[in-house]
Every structure is written in C-alpha cells, then in structure tokens.
GUFILUM-931598 format. One line per 10 residues: their letters; for each residue y, x, z of C-alpha. Coordinates in nm, 3 decimals, always signed. Example, Ala and Ser with C-alpha at 12.3 -4.5 7.8 and 13.67 -1.06 7.14 Angstrom:
AS) -0.450:+1.230:+0.780 ~ -0.106:+1.367:+0.714 $
This chain:
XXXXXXXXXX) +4.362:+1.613:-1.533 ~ +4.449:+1.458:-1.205 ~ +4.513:+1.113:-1.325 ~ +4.214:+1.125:-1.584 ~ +3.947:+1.165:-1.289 ~ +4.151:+0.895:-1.107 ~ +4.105:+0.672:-1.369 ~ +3.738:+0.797:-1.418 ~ +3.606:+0.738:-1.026 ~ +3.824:+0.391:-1.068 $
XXXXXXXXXX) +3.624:+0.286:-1.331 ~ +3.282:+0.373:-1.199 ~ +3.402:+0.169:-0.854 ~ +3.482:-0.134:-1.105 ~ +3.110:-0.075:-1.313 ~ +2.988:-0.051:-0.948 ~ +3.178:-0.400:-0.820 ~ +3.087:-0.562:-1.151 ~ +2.693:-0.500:-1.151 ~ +2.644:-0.580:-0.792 $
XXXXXXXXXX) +2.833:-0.942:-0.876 ~ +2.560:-0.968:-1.099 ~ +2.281:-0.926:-0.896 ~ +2.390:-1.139:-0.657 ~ +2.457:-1.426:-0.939 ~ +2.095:-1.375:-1.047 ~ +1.998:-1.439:-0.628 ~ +2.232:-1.750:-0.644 ~ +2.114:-1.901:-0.973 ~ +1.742:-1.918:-0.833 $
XXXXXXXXXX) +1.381:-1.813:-0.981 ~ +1.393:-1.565:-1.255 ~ +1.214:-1.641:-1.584 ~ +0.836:-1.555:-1.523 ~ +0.676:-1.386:-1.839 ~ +0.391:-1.651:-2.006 ~ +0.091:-1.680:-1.793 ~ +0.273:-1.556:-1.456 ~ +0.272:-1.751:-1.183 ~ +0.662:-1.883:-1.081 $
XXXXXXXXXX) +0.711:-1.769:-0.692 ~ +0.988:-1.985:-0.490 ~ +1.270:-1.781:-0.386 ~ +1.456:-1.912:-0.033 ~ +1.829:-2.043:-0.161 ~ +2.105:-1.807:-0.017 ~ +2.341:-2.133:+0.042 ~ +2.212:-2.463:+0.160 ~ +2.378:-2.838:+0.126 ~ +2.595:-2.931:+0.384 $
XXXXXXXXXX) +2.448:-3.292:+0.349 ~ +2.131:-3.410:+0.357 ~ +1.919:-3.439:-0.008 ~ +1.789:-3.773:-0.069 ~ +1.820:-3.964:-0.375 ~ +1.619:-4.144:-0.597 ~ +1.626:-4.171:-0.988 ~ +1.887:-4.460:-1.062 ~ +1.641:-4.597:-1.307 ~ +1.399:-4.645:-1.015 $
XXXXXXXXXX) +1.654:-4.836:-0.797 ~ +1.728:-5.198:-0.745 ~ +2.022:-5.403:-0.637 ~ +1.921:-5.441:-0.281 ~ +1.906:-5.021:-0.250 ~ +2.310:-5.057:-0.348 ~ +2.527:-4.952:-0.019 ~ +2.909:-5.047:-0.091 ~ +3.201:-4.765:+0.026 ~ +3.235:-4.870:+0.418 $
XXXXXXXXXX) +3.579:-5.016:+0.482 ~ +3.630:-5.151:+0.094 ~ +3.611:-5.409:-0.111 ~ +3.770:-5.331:-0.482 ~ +3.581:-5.665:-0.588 ~ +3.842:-5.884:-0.423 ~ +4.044:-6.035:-0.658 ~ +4.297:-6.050:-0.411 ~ +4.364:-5.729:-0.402 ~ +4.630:-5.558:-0.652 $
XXXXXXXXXX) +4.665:-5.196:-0.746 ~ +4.973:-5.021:-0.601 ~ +5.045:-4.838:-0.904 ~ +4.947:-5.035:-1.211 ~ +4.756:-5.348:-1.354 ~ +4.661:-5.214:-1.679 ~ +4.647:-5.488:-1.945 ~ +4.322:-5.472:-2.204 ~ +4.250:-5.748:-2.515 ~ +3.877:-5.788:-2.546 $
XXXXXXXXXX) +3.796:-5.863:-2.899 ~ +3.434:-6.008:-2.982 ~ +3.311:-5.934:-3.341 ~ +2.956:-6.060:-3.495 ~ +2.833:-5.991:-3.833 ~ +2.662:-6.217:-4.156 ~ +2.332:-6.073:-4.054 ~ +2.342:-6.029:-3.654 ~ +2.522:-6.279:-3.386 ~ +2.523:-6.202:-2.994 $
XXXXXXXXXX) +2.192:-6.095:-2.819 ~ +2.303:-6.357:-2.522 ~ +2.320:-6.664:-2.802 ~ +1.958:-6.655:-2.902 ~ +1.677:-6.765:-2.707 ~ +1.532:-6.523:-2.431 ~ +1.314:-6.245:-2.589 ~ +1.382:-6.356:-2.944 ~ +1.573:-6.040:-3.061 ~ +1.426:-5.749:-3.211 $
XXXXXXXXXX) +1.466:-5.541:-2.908 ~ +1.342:-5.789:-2.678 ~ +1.675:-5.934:-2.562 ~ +1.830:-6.160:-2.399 ~ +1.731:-6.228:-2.087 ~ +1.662:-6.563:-1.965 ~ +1.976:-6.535:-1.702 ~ +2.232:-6.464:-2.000 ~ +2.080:-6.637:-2.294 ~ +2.158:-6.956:-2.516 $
XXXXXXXXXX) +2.536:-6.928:-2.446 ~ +2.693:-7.120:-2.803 ~ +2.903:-6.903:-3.014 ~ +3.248:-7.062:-2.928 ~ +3.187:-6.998:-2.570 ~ +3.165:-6.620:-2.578 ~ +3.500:-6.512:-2.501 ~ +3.510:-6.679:-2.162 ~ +3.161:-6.583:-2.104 ~ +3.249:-6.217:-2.128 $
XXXXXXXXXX) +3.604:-6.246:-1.983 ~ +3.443:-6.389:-1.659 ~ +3.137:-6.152:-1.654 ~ +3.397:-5.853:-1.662 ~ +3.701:-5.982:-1.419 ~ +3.521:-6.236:-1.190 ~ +3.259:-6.130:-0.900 ~ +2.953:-6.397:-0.984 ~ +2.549:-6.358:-0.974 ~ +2.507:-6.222:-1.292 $
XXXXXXXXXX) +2.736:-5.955:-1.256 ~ +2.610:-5.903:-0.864 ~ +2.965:-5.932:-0.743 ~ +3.093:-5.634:-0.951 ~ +3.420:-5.634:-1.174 ~ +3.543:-5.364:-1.401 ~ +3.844:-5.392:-1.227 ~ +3.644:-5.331:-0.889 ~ +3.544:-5.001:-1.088 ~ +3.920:-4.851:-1.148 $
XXXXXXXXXX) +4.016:-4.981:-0.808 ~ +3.761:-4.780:-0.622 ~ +3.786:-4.462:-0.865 ~ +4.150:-4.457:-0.794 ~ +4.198:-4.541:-0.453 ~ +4.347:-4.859:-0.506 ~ +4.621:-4.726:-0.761 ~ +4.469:-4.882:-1.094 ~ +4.347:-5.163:-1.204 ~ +4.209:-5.346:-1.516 $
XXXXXXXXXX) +4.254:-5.724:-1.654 ~ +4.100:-5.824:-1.933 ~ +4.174:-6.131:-2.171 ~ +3.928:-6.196:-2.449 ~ +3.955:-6.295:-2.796 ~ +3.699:-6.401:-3.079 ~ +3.450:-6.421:-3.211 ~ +3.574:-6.255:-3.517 ~ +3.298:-6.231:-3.838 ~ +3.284:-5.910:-4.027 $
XXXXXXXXXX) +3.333:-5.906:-4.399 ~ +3.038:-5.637:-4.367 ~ +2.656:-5.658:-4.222 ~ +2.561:-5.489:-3.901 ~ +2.401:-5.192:-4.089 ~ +2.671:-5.114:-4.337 ~ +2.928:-5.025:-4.036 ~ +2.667:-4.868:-3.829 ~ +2.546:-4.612:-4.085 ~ +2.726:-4.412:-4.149 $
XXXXXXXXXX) +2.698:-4.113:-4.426 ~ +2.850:-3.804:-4.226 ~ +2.575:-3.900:-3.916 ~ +2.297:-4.075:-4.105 ~ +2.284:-3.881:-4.458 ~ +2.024:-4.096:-4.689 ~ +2.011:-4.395:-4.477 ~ +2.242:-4.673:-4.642 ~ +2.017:-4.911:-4.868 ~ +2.080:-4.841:-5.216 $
XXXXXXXXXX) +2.301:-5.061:-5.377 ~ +2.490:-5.123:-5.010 ~ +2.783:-4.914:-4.928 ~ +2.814:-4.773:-4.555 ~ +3.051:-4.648:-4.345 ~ +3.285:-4.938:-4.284 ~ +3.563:-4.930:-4.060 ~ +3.460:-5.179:-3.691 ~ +3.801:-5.069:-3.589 ~ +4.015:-5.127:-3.890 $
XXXXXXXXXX) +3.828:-5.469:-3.983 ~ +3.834:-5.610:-3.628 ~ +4.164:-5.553:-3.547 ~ +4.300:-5.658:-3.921 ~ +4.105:-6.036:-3.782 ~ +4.219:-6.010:-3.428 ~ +4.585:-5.932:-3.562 ~ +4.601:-6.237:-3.807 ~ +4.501:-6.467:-3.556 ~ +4.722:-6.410:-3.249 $
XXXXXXXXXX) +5.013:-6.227:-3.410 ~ +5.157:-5.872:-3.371 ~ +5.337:-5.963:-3.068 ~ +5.053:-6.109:-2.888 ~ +4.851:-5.797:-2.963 ~ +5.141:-5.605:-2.849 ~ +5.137:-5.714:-2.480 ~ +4.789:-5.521:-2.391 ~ +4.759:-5.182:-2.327 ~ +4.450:-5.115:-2.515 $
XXXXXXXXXX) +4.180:-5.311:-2.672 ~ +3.809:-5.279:-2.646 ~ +3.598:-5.419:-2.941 ~ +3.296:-5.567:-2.825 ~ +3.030:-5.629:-3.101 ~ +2.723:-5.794:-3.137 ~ +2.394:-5.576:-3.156 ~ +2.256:-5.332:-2.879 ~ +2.349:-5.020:-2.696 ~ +2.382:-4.762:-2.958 $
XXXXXXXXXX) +2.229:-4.449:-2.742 ~ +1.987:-4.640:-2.533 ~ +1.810:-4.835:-2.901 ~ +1.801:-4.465:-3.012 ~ +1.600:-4.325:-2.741 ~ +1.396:-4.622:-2.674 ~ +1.291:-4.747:-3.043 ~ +1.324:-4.389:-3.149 ~ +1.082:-4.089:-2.994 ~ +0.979:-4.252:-2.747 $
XXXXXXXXXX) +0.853:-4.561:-2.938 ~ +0.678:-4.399:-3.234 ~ +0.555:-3.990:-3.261 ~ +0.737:-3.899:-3.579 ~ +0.973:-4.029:-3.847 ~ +0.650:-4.070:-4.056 ~ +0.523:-4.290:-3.841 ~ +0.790:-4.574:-3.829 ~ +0.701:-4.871:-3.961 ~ +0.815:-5.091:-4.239 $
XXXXXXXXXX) +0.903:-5.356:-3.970 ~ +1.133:-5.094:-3.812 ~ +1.291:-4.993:-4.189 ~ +1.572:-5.074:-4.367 ~ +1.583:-5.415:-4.599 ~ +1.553:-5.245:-4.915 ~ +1.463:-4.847:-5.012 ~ +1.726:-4.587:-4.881 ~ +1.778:-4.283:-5.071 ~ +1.652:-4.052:-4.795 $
XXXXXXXXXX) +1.306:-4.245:-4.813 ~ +1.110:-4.376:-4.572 ~ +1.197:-4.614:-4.251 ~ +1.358:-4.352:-4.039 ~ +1.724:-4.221:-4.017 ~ +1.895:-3.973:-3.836 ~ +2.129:-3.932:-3.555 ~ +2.387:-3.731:-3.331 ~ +2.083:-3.586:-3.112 ~ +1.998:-3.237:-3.107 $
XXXXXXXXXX) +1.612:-3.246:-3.260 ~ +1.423:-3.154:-2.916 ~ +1.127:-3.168:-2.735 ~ +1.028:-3.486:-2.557 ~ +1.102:-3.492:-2.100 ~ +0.819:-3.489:-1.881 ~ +0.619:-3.786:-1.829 ~ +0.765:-3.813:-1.486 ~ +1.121:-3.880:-1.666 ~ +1.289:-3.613:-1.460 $
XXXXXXXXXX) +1.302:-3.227:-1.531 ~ +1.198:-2.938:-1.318 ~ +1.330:-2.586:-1.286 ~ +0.971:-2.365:-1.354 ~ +0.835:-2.123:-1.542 ~ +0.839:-2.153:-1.950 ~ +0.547:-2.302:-2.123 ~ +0.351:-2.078:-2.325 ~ +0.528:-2.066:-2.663 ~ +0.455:-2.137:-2.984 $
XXXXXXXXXX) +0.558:-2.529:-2.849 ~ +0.640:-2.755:-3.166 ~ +0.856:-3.057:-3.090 ~ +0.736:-3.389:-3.166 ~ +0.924:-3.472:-3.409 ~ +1.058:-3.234:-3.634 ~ +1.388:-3.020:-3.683 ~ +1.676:-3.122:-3.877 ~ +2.004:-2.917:-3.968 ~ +2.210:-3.190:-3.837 $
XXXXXXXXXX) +2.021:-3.436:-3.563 ~ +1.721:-3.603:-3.459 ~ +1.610:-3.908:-3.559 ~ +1.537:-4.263:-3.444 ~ +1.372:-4.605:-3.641 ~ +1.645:-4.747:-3.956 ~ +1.663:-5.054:-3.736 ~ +1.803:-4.880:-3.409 ~ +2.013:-4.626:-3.584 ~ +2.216:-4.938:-3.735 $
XXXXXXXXX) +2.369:-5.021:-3.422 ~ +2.737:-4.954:-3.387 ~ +2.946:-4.802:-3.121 ~ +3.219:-5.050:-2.898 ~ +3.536:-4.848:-2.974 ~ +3.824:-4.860:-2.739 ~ +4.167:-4.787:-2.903 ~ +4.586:-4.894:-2.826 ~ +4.680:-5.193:-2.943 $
C-alpha cells in the first residue's frame, strides 16, 4: 500500500512537471490562435536575440549590400584546402529541341533569357565558359568561385575543382526527360514516351568520349543541362504567371495533345494557397475560413504551365 501511494503522488508530481512545461512552451512559441473575427494582441517575447535584427529579403538585395567574412578571402586561388581538393567532371548536355540559354541572343528564350552579359557564347565554347565561370573569380561571377563556397563553409578544409566536358546531345528532347510519369501523370504528348534517364544517357556520352579511366579520376560529376531552373520556371511561369491550370495558354502547352488534357501539368508542390503580396509571411491571426486556393487541389501536387514543368533537374552523382 506504501509503495502504491508512492508511485501515485510520483506520478501526479510528473502530470504536474509535464503540464507546466507546456504552458510555458505555449508562452515561448508566441501569440495563440485568435478565434475568426478576434483581434490578434502582441504578447512581449520571454527571450530576446543576443544580436541585433536587421536583414533584408535576399531578393531585395544587390551586390554592393554583400559584406565578405572579415579576415578571409576563400576566392583566392592561391589558397589550398588543408584537408582535401575534391575533384568534380562537369558534363554539359543539350537536347534536339533546346541548346544553352547563354548561346542565343539576349531575351530570345521563352523565359526571357539570356542576359546580354552571358549571351551569344558558340556551342563549342561552352565547356570553358562554364569551367571559368565556376573556378575563376571574374565580373560575371562578381569574384565568387564554387570553390570559394566549400572553402569558407569548411574553414579552409575543402575545396572543389572542376574540369568540364561537352557538349553532349541527347538521343531524347528536353520534354521527354523532364516529364516524367510518377511526378507529371498525363503530361507526356501522346505518341512520345517520357521519363528518360539525364543520368544514364549523359554519362553513357561522357564515358565513350574520354574513357573509363578518365572518368575515373573525379570524385563526382555534376550534369549540367541546357533549359532553366527547374523550381524557380515552376513558381514563376506557374501560379504566379496565370490563376489556374485552365487558364494556361496554348503558347505555354505541350506540342501536341497530352492525355491529361489541357496545357497544364503537375508537379512535386503541395497544392497551396498563394504568399502575400509583400512576398514575405507574417505570424497573425487566421483568415476567416472557408479560403479556396487559387488553384485547385490535387492528390499528388500542384501544378505549373506544360512548358515549365519540362525542365529537368542537374543531377550530381560518383563517377
């Protein structure tokens, strides 16, 4: 009897500990939901920052706001890591139906690319283009390497050299290795087949042109293909280009009809409701509900315009 009310007043002391811990995590977290139609009342924070809270949106920013780490400079190709030089093959691959943003004239792609600083550059001249836009501190990369990146993430311990190869033409178009059936169900052109392999294919043409043991030498290798930035063409000719899939134009569609119908396709995106006009979020009360999204629900993802969603990733893999 002894031990059972033991146990008994130690578990009310725990029950005790435990709901106290979660008031206080309620004071921490900040404002507590307000009911619809209540006003949201600021609550003083329990803990303030030990350093002083000014930023600025980096979308906002420009390259004379950019303050380097006092005492460093990873961008010097003089300096070495102290640990390891990590070796990395950058392959170029272009398609039948889509070369390099940077060869065409400025503004003449879809997406309003290239720019006049990195436009015009002939096909054969690619490889060094990238190479030294990567490894070499110039104007158009404002001084900054992706070896200055591992050098300052690491402390000086790591680096990165790349040496690039290409450009490689795919057996496939653009659209049949960026669709792809498990993320975009409905959206490969009938009579097309999707869901190529960038990987398999460019390394099967990198391979047969320097050699296994050429390929061998590099720690990884980091395909680099012509199009545009898979997440950003998404977001940009997606929701916040046009108000619904319904509304996508034929210009924006696929070549010929896609089983799925219509000029839109899905992605990875959760379906949800489109940020502030601001562009930045803000901890207040909930809206008033029912709130639809702007563009529908799907069981898998949102979706974007055929003509961004055919973009492909820039997959990193060994050797």
């Amino acid at each position: 009897m002894f031990l059972r009310l033991r146990r008994v007043r130690r578990l009310r002391r725990l029950t005790v500990v435990t709901l106290l811990l979660g008031v206080l995590a309620g004071l921490v977290a900040g404002p507590a939901r307000a009911l619809p139609g209540a006003t949201a009342t600021a609550r003083p924070a329990l803990v303030q920052p030990i350093d002083p809270q000014h930023w600025r949106n980096p979308d906002d920013m420009t390259w004379a706001e950019y303050r380097a780490v006092p005492g460093t400079d990873w961008a010097d190709p003089g300096r070495k890591p102290t640990q390891r030089m990590f070796k990395g093959a950058l392959v170029l691959l272009d398609y039948p139906d889509e070369e390099f943003s940077v060869s065409k004239p400025p503004g003449a792609g879809r997406f309003g690319n290239p720019l006049p600083a990195a436009s015009g550059i002939p096909r054969e001249r690619l490889p060094a283009f990238y190479q030294d836009f990567l490894n070499k501190p110039g104007t158009l990369n404002h001084g900054h390497t992706i070896n200055e990146y591992w050098m300052e993430d690491s402390g000086g311990r790591v680096g990165v050299d790349l040496t690039a190869f290409g450009v490689y033409r795919m057996p496939w178009k653009s659209y049949q290795y960026g669709i792809e059936p498990g993320m975009n169900p409905g959206a490969c052109p009938l009579g097309d087949t999707c869901g190529k392999d960038i990987r398999a294919d460019g390394k099967r043409a990198w391979v047969a042109d320097v050699g296994d043991d050429r390929a061998g030498q590099f720690d990884f290798v980091f395909y680099l293909t012509a199009g545009v930035d898979e997440s950003s063409a998404w977001q940009e000719f997606g929701q916040m280009k046009f108000a619904s899939p319904q509304d996508v134009p034929a210009a924006w569609g696929p070549p010929s009809p896609i089983a799925g119908g219509g000029n839109a396709a899905r992605t990875r995106y959760v379906p949800g409701r489109r940020p502030p006009a601001s562009g930045r979020t803000r901890r207040t009360a909930p809206p008033p509900r029912p709130r639809a999204p702007a563009w529908p629900p799907s069981p898998m993802n949102s979706a974007t315009s055929w003509a961004s969603a055919t973009t492909t990733t820039t997959p990193t893999a060994p050797p």
